[in-house]
C-alpha positions as CSV (number, residue, x, y, z in Angstrom):
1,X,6.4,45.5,22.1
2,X,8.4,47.9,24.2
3,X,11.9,49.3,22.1
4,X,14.5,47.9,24.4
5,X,18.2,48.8,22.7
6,X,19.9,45.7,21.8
7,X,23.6,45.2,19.2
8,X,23.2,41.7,17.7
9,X,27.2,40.7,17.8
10,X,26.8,37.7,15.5
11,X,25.1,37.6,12.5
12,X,25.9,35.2,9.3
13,X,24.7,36.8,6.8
14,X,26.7,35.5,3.9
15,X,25.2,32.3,4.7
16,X,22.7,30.7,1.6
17,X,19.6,30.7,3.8
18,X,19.7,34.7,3.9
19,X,19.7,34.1,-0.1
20,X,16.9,32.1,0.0
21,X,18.8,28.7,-0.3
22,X,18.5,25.5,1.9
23,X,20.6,22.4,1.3
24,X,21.2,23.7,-2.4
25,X,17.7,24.1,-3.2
26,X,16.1,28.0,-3.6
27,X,13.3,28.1,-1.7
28,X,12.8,32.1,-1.7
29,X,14.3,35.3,-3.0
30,X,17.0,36.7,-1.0
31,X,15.7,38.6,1.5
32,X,18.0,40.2,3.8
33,X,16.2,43.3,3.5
34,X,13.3,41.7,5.0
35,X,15.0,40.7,7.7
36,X,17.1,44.0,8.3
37,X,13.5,45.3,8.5
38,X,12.4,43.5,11.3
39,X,15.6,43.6,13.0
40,X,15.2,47.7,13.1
41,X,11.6,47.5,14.4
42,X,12.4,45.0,17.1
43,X,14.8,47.7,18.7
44,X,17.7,46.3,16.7
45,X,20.1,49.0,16.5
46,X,23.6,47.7,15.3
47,X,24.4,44.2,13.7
48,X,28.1,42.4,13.3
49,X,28.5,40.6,10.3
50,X,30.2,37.5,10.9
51,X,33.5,36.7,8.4
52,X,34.5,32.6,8.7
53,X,36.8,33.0,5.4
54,X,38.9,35.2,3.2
55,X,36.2,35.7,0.7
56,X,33.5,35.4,3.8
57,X,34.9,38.4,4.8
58,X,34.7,40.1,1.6
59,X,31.6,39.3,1.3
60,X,30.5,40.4,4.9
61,X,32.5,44.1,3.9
62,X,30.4,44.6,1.4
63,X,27.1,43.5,3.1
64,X,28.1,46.2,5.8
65,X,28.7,48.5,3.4
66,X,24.7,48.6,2.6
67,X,23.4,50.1,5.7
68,X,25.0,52.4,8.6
69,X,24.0,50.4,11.3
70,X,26.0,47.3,10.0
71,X,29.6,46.3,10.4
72,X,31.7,43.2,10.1
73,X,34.4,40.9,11.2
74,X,37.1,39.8,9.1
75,X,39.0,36.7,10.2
76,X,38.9,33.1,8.9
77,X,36.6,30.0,11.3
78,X,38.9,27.3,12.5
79,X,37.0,24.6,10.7
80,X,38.2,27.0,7.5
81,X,41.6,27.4,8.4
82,X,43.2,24.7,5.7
83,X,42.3,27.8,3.3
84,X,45.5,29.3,3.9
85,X,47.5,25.9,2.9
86,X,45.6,25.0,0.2
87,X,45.5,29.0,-1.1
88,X,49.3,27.7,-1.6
89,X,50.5,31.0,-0.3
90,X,49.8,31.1,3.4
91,X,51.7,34.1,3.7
92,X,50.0,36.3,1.3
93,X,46.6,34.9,2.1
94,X,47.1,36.4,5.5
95,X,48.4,39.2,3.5
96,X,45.0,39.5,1.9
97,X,43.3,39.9,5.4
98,X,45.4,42.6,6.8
99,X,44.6,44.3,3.6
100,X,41.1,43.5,4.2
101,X,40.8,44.6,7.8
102,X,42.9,47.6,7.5
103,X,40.3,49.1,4.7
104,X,37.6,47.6,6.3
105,X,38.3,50.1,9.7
106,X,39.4,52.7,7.6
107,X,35.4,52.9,6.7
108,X,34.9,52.5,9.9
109,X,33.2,48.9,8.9
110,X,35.9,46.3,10.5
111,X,35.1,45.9,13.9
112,X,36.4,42.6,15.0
113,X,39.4,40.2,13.6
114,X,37.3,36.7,13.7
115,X,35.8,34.7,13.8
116,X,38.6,32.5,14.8
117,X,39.6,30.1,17.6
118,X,39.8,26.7,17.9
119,X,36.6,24.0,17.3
120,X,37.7,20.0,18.0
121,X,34.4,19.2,17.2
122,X,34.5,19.7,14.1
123,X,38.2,18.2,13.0
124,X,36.8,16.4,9.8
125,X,36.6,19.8,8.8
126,X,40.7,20.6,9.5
127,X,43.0,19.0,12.0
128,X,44.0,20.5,15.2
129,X,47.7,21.4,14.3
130,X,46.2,23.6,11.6
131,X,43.9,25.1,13.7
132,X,46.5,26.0,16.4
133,X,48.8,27.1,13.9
134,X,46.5,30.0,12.2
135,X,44.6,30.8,15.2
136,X,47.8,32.2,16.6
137,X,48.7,33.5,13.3
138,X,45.7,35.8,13.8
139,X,46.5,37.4,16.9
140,X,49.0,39.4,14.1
141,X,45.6,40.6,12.3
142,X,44.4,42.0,15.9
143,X,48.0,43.4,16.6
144,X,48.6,45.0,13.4
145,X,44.9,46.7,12.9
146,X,44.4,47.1,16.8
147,X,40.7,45.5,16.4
148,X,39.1,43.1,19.5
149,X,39.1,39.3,18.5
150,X,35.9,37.6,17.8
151,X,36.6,34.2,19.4
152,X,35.4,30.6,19.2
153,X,36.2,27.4,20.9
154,X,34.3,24.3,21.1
155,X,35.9,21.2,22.8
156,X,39.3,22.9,23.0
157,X,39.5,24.6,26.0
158,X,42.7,24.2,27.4
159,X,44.7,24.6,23.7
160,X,42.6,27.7,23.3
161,X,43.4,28.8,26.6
162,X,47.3,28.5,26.1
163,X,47.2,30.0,23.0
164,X,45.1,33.1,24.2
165,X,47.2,33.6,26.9
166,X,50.5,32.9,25.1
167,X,49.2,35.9,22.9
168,X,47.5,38.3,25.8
169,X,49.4,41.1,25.1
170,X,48.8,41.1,21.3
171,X,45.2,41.7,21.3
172,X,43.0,44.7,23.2
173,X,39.7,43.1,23.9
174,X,37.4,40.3,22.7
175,X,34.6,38.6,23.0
176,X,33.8,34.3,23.0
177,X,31.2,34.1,21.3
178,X,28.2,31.5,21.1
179,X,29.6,31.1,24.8
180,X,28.7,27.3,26.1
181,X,31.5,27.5,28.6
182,X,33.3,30.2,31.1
183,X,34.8,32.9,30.0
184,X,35.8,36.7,30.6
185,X,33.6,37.9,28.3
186,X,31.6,36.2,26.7
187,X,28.6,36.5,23.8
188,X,25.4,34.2,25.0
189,X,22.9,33.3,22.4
190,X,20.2,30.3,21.9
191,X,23.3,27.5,21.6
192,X,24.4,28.9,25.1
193,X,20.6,28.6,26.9
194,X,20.0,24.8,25.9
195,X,20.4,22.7,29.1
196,X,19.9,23.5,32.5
197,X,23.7,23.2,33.4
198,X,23.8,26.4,30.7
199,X,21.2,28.5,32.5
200,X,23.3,28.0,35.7
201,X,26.4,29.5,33.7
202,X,24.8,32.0,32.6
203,X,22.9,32.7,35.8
204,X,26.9,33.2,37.4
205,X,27.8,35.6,34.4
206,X,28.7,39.3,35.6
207,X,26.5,41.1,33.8
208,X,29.2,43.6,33.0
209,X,30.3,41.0,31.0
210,X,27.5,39.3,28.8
211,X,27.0,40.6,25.5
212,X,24.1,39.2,23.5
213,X,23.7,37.4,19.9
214,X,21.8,35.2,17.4
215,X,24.4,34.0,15.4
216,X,21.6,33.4,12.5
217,X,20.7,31.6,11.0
218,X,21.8,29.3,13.8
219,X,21.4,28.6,17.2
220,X,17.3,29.9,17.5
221,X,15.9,29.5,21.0
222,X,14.2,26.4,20.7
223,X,11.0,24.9,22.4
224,X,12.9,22.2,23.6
225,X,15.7,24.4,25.1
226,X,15.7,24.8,29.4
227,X,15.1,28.6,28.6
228,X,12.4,29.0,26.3
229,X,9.9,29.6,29.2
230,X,11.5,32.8,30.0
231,X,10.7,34.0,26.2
232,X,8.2,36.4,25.6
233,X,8.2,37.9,22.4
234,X,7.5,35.7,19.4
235,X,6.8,36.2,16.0
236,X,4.5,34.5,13.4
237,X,6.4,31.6,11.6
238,X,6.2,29.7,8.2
239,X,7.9,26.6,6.5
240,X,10.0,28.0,3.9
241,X,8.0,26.6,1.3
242,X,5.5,28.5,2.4
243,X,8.0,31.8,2.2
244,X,5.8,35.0,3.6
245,X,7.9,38.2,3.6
246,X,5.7,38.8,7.0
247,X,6.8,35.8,9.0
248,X,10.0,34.6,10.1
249,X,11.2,31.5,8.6
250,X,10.6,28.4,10.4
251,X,14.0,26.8,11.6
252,X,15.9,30.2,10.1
253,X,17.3,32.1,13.1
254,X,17.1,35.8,12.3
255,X,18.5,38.9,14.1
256,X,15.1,40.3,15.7
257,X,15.4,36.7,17.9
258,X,18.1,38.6,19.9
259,X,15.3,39.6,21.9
260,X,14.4,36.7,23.1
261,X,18.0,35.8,24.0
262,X,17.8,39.0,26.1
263,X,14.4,37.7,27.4
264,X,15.6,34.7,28.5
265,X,19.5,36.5,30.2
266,X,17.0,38.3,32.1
267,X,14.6,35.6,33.2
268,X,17.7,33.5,34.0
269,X,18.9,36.3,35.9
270,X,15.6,37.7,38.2
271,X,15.9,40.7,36.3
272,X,12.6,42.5,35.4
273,X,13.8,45.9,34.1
274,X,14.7,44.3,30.4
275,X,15.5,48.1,29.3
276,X,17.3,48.8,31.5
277,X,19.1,45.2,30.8
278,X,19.0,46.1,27.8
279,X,21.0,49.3,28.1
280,X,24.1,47.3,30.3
281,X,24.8,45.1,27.4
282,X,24.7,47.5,24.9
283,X,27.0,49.3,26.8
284,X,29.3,46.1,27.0
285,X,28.9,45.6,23.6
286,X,29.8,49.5,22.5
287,X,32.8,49.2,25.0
288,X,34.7,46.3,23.4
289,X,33.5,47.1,19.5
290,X,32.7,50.6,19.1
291,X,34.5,52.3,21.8
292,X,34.0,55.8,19.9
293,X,30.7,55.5,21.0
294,X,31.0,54.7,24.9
295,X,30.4,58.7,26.2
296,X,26.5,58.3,24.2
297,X,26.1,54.2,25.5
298,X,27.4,55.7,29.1
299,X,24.6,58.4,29.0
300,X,22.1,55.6,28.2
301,X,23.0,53.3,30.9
302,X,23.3,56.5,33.3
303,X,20.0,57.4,32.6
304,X,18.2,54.8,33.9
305,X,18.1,52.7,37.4
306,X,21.0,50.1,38.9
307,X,19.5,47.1,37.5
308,X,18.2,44.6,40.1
309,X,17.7,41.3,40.6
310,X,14.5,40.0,41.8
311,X,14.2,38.3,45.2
């Protein structure tokens, strides 16, 4: 398998499956090691830590703290967002964050304020005015630490829309990620290639624009998907009951996947250079989170051919 240079943006590793847990029950040790490993040898080079919570985020931190090639966001989901009424302090709990997030970038960990937005799908979870109302109470997290936002909407588009525009001049950069819509820049993974009417979104993308992601264990690339016949590259599998430190998990989305979600961008696209693909969105990627490193990601991308659609 060819080393093609890929940042995973969206990675949830705080989540139980990464400790071996599903649905309460432990299936297998923890094993994020294991699946750091893999990550690296698939060309892997940086991965983003996703933070849905206060103590999410805390979590993430110190996950990111583990390896040089990791960071984090810190930010609370909007299906969480009731944690900052029910903390009974909503003022210091988004006290707690800044804290957070300033440290965090101060060991130049903290990439991102996120993951928060808006999600209507999911209002069982907590009720729109909540949402709205600490969503936009975020946008003082990005302001304050001048980090991106790490953004989500599902079936919200034109609240999230007001509110992001209400608050445009607050934040630097960002990215929507787990994109199933249009957006200015937006993070595609396996959610975003599942019907055809995806593909043709993603098809109209400016590629200066995509960045790629798994959001594990989530949103895998599945058979039944309209892009899985661009994917490639596929790695031996077992049931977790069957737990073997040499397969992936079966159902588990993992960070090496990322390649496929590349695989498919390009198949979607007509593109057959996938390095050189490869090298655009990791420039996208570097330019909106780790700007520090643009000059070295600009040399990359420089180095090789224009990338070209095939006719």
């Amino acid at each position: 398998m060819a080393t093609v240079r890929m940042i995973d943006i969206a990675v949830n590793f705080t989540d139980g499956m990464f400790k071996g847990i599903y649905n309460g029950k432990q299936c297998h040790a923890p094993d994020i090691v294991t699946v750091l490993n893999r990550a690296w040898t698939a060309g892997v080079e940086r991965i983003i830590v996703t933070g849905g919570s206060l103590e999410e985020s805390r979590e993430a931190l110190a996950i990111a703290e583990t390896d040089g090639r990791l960071y984090c966001t810190v930010g609370v989901h909007p299906t969480r967002c009731k944690e900052f009424e029910d903390s009974g302090d909503p003022e210091n709990h988004f006290q707690a964050l800044l804290l957070l997030a300033k440290e965090g970038k101060r060991k130049g960990k903290v990439v991102a304020v996120g993951e928060c937005g808006l999600d209507y799908d999911r209002l069982h979870f907590c009720p729109a005015e909540i949402q709205k109302k600490y969503f936009e109470k975020q946008f003082e997290l990005a302001y304050a630490t001048k980090l991106p936002m790490f953004l989500h909407m599902r079936a919200a588009a034109e609240d999230f829309c007001e509110i992001v525009e209400r608050n445009k001049d607050r934040f630097c950069a960002g990215v929507a990620h787990s994109f199933t819509g249009t957006s200015e820049e937006p993070g595609v993974n396996g959610c975003s290639l599942k019907t055809a009417e995806n593909i043709d979104v993603v098809k109209g993308l400016p590629l200066e624009r995509v960045m790629i992601e798994t959001d594990s264990p989530y949103c895998e690339v599945k058979s039944t998907h309209a892009g899985i016949g661009h994917v490639k590259t596929v790695w031996p599998s077992k049931k977790k009951e069957r737990y073997d430190q040499e397969s992936i998990v079966k159902g588990r989305n993992e960070p090496c996947l990322v390649r496929q979600v590349l695989e498919v961008v390009a198949g979607c696209k007509g593109i057959e250079d996938i390095n050189q693909l490869g090298n655009t969105l990791y420039h996208n990627t570097c330019r909106v989170f780790f700007p520090q490193d643009l000059d070295t990601a600009a040399d990359a991308l420089l180095a090789g051919s224009p990338t070209q659609p095939t006719k």
